[in-house]
N, C-alpha and C positions, 0 to 999 in steps of 0.2 A: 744367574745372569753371567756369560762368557765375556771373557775378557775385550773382544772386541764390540759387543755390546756397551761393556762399562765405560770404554771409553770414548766411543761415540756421544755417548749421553755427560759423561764430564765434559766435553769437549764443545755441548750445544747448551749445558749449564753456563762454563766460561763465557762463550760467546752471549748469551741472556744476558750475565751477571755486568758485564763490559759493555752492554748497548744501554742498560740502564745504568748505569754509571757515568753512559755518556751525555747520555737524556738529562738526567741530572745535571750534570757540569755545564750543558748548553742551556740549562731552565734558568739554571743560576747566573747567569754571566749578561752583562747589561752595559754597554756604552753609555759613560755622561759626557759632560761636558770637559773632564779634569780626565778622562781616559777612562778604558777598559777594566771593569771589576770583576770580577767572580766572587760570587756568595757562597751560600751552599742549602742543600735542602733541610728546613725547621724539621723539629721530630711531631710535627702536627703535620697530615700528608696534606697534598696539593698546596704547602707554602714555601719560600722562599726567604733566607734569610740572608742580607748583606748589612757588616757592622763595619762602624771604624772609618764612615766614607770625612774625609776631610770635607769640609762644605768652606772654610775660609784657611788664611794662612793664619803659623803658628803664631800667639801674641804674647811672641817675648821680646828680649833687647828693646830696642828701639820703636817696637808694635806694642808693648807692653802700654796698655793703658788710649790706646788708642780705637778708632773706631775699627771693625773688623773688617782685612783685604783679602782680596782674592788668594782660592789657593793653586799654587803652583802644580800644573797640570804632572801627569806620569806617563810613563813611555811605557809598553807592554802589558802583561794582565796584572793588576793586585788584588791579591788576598782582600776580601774582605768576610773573613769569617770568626774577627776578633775584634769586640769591644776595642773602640777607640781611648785615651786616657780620661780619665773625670778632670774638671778643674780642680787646681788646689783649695784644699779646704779643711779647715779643722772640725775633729770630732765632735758632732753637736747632740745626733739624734741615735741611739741605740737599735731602733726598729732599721734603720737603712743597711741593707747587707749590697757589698759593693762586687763588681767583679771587674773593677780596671782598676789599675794606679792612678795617683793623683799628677798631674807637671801644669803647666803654663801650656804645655802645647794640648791644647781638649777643646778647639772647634770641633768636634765627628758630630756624625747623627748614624743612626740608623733604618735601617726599611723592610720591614716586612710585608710578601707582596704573596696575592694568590699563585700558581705559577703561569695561570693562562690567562692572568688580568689584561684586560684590554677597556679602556677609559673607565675601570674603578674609580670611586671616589676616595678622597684621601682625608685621612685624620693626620694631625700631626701632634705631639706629644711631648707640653712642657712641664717637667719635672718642680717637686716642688722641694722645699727644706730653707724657708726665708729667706733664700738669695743668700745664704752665708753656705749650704752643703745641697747634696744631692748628685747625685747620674741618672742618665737613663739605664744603666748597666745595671741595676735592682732586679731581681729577676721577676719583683710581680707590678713590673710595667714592662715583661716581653711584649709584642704584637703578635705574635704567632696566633693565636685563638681569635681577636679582631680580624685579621689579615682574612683567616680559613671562613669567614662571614664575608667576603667579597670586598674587602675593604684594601687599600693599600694605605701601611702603616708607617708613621715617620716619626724617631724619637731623637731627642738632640742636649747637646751638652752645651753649657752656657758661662758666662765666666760670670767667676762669686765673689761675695765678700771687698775686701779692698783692691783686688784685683776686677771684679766687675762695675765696682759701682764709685770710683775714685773720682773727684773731684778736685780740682787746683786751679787757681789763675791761669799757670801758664799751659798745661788741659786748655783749657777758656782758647786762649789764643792762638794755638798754634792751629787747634781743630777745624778752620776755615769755615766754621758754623756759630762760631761764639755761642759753643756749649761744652760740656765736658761732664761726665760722670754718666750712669747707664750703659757703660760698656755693653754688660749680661742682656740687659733689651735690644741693642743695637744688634747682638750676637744672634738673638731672633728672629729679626728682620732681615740679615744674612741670608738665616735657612732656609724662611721662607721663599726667597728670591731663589735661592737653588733650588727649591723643590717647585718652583715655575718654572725653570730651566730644565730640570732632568724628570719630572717623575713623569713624564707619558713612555720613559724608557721600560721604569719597573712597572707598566701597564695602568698607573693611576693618570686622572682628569685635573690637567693644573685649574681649569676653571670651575672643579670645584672639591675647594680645601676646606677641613673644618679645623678649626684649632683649637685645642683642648688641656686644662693643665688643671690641678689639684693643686691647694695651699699656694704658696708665692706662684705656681705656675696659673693659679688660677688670677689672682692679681695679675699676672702677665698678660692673659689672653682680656682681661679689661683695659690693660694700658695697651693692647694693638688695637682694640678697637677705637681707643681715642689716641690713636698718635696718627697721625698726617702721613708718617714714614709707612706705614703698612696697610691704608688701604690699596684694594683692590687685588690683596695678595691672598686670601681666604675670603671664604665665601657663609661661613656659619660657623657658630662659635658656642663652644659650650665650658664650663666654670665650675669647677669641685670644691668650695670654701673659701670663698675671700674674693675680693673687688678693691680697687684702689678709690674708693669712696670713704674717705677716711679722714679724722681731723684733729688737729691738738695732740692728746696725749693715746689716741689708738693707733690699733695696728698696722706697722708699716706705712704710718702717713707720711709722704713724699715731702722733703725739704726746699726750700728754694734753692736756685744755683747760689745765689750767694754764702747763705749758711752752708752749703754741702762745700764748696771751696775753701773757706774758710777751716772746715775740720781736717780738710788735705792739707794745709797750711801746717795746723799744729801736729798733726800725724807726721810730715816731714820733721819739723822742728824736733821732736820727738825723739826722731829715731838719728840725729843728727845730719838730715840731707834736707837741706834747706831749699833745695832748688829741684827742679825735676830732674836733671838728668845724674842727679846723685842718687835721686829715688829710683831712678830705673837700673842704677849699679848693683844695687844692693838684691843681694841672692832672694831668690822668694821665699826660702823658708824662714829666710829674717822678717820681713812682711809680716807674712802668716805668723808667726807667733808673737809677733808685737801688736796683733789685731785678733788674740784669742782669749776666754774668758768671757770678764763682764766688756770687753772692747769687742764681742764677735758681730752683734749686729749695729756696728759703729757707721758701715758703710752700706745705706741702701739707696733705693730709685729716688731720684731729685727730678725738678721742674727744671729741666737742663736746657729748657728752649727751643730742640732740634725734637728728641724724639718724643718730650713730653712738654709742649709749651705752653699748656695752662694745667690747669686739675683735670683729672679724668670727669670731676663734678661738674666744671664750668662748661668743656666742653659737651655730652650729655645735655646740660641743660641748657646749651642754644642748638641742639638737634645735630652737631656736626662729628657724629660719630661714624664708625663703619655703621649702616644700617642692612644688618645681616640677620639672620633668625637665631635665638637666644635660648640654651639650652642652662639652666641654674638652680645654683640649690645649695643646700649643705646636708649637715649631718644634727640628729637631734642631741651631741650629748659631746659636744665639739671637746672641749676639757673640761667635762661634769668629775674625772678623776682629780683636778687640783685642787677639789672641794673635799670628796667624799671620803679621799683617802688623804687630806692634809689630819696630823692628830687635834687641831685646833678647828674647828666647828664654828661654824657662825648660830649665834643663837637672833631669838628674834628681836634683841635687845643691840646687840651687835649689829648683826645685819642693817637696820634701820639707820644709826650714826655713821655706819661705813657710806651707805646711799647720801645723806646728807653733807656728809664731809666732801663727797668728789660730786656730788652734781648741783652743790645750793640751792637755785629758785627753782630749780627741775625736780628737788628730790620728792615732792610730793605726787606728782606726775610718775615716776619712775617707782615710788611703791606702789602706788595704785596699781601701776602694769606688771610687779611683781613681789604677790601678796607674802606677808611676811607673818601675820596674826601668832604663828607659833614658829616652835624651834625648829621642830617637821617641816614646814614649810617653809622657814626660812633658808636651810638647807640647799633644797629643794630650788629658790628664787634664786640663793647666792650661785648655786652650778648654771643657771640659767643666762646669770646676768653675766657671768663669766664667760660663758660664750660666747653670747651677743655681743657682747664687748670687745671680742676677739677675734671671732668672725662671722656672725649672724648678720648684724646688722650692716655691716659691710656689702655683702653679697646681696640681700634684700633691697638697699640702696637701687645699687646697679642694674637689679632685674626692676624696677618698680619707674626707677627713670628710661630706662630702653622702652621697658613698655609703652610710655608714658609720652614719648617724644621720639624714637623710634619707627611705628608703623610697620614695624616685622615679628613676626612670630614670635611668642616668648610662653617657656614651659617651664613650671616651674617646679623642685622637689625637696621631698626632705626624707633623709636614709637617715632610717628609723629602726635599723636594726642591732641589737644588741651583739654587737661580736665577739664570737667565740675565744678562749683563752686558754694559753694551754692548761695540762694540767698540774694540779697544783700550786698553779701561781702565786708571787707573794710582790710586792712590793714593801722593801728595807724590813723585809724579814714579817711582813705582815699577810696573811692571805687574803687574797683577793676575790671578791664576789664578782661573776658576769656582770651586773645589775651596777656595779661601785663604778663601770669604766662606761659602760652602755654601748651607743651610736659614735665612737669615741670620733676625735679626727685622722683625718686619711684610713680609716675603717675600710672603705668604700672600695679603694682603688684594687684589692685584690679579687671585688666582685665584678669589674668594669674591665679589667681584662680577663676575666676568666682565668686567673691565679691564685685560685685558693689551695692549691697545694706546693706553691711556694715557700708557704708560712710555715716553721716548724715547729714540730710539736704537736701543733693545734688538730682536732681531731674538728670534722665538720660537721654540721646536720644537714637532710637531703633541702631541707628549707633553703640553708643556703645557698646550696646548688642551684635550686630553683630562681634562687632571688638572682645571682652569677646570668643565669642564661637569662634573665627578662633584663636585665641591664644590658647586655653586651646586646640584647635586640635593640633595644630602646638608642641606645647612642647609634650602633650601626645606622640602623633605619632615620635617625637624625640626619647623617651626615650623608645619607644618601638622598633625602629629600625635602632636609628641614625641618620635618616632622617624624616623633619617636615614636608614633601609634605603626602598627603592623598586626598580621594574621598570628592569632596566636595571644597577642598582649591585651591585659585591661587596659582599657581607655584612660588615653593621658589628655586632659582637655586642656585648652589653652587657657594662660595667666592673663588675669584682668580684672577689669571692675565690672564689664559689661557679665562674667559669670561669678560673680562674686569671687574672686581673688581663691582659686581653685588650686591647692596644689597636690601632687602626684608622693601620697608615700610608702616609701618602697620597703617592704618589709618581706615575713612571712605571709602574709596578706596585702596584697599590692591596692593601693586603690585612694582615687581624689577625691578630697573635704576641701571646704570652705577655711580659710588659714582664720584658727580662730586666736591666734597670737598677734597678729596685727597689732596692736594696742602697746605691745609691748614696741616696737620696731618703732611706730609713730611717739612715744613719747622719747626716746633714745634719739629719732631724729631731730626733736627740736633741742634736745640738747646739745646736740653736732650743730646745728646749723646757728649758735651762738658761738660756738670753736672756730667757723668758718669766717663768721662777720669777726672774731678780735684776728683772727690771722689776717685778714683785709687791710685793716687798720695797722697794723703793724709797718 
């Protein structure tokens, strides 16, 4: 090749290499409502990723503790090609690998979009880690792989802990809503509202949103659909472990505003700022560490009035909830490890005084639903009830009254698959069996985005893979029509009594039974629903 060859041909490479570069830079860049962004292309082709977008202003000083405001628009292009900050938050969970810093200023969300979406439907995506830690900056909740299925993807940061969920008299008063505490919820309702306002930019359909969250994010997407404040803002909703259907002494049952102010009271007194605006002087990581330990889940969602003003139960069961189609489920082995690998064993002798001791006129009821005859199987009952406990029955609640009073769609599952681990594993020096940890909690979420190679270490089986792509159909195709059946997929039938309470379990082997655990869920629930009538009374 002569040299004026060579460089005719560098010179028509340059030119290619700059026209897709431009292609890109123009696929990427999106007008909202807050100005001009630029993203940049995901390493999945034909997506588009923009991080870090402000969706409210920052909530410090004076914002601190208040409901979430508008963000201050920008003049010219911004970057949005970096993770916005997390909320502050102290070290709770080991599996969470983060990729922002922590501050007070972490309203962002992000969006991952096709790049030639035009009215795609939209997921949006709440993180989960009990309202006290999490981002969406985990890398196995990208959207990038959702997105590349026609979806446009929306993930968002929420405020945590005593910073999200703070409570006080003077909260109460100042709020013009006589309520206070739920910040992190209200911080949802934000998003939402922005991605009614911007996402037909990044080629998604604001009329029709699906919202979707694991663990607390899943408790969230059950308190949008009973708070007042967000309907008509999503359109279908789907629920990875947990439901704010909860009571007494489980998990994450919502306080009254009175008692949730009252622990702002002594949390101030506490820290020596007796009044709010001594609370709002004081530096955050003073906060944060006087609300870390056994104080971390000191501060969660209350019955605040505004975004939550009865129980998610009460309202549900006079029919005034979003009535959307209902995507739910959990996991079969939610914390079967705090059993299996505790050195102390429940025997069957144990087990039985333990049931007796926390449910009294119920415990007869409650063995019945989980047999205990030997030490094998008490084992076996105790991991079971431990999860029910925690978030089974929670979530079976919520799909059972939607269905129930509702009149929309409702599908229901249970990931049923054992996840892989790396190798060698030990926990405190002990090894670890696949089988000891099972269908553990948040298992799920690396097969739901198509992020199993997130995880480190862990080596996968094609099973997985396979389970990966029937998931990310299944919600896809939900949130594109309410319904998760598609070409390709086993049949997911719909939840009810009219098909004998059918649910979808997703394994190596995909496929709907009859839930023959019922029994257990029904006697669980009349023991909730004596927690419910002394809460009344109170």
């Amino acid at each position: 090749m002569d040299h004026a060859v060579r460089s005719s041909w560098r010179f028509r490479a340059a030119l290619a290499a700059l026209a897709l570069s431009m292609s890109g830079l123009a696929a990427a860049q999106v007008k909202t409502d807050g100005g001009q962004l630029v993203g940049e292309l995901a390493a999945t082709p034909g997506v588009a990723a923009y991080k870090g977008i402000p969706y409210a202003a920052p909530p410090v000083g004076a914002l601190r503790w208040k409901a979430p405001q508008p963000a201050e628009p920008w003049k010219g292009l911004r970057k949005a090609d970096t993770f916005g900050h997390r909320c502050q938050q102290n070290r709770v969970y080991d599996d969470m690998i983060f990729r922002d810093e922590p501050s007070e200023d972490c309203l962002y969300l992000n969006v991952w979009a096709p790049v030639k979406a035009k009215g795609a439907p939209v997921m949006v995506w709440i993180h989960g880690g009990g309202f006290v830690t999490g981002s969406a900056s985990e890398p196995r909740q990208d959207g990038e792989k959702l997105a590349a299925r026609g979806v446009v993807l929306v993930s968002l940061n929420y405020r945590l802990g005593v910073f999200g969920f703070f409570s006080h008299p003077e909260l109460t008063r100042e709020s013009g809503r006589n309520a206070s505490g739920n910040q992190g919820l209200l911080d949802q309702v934000a998003a939402l509202h922005w991605v009614k306002r911007n996402i037909a930019a990044f080629g998604g359909d604001p009329g029709s949103v699906t919202i979707f969250g694991e663990s607390a994010g899943s408790f969230a997407v059950s308190a949008l659909m009973a708070s007042p404040l967000a309907h008509g803002l999503f359109h279908r909703a789907i629920g990875e472990s947990g439901a704010f259907f909860t009571a007494g002494d489980q998990t994450l049952a919502p306080k009254p505003l009175a008692e949730s102010e009252q622990r702002g009271v002594q949390f101030g007194t506490e820290q020596g700022a007796p009044t709010l605006a001594a609370l709002r002087a004081k530096p955050a990581e003073e906060l944060l560490k006087a609300a870390s330990g056994p104080a971390a889940f000191r501060f969660g969602p209350n019955l605040d009035g505004a975004m939550l003003p009865q129980s998610a139960y009460d309202v549900f069961a006079a029919g005034r909830q979003s009535h959307v189609p209902l995507l739910a489920g959990w996991n079969a082995d939610e914390i079967r490890a705090a059993v299996t690998l505790n050195p102390q064993k429940p025997t069957a002798a144990s087990f039985a005084e333990q049931v007796k001791q926390r449910y009294g006129a119920h415990a007869d009821a409650v063995l019945k639903a989980y047999a205990a005859a030997t030490d094998a199987e008490a084992l076996e009952s105790s991991a079971a009830l431990m999860s029910d406990n925690f978030i089974g029955y929670s979530t079976w609640k919520w799909i059972e009254m939607h269905e129930a009073t509702g009149g929309s769609p409702v599908y229901r599952y249970s990931f049923d698959r054992d996840v892989p681990l790396p190798p060698n594993h030990t926990v405190n020096g002990v090894a670890v069996k696949r089988e000891d940890i099972g269908a553990r909690h948040a298992g799920e979420i690396e097969y739901v985005f198509g992020a199993l190679d997130s995880v480190p270490k862990v080596v996968w089986d094609p099973q997985d893979r396979a389970l990966s792509e029937q998931m990310m159909g299944y919600w896809t195709n939900f949130a594109r029509t309410g319904d998760p059946n598609g070409p390709g997929l086993p049949p997911w039938p719909r939840y009810g009594a009219k098909d004998g309470y059918l649910v979808q379990h997703l394994n190596d082997t995909t496929k709907a039974a009859p839930d023959t655990l019922r029994p257990r869920y029904q006697a669980l629930d009349a023991y909730t629903d004596t927690l419910r009538v002394k809460k009344k009374k109170k």
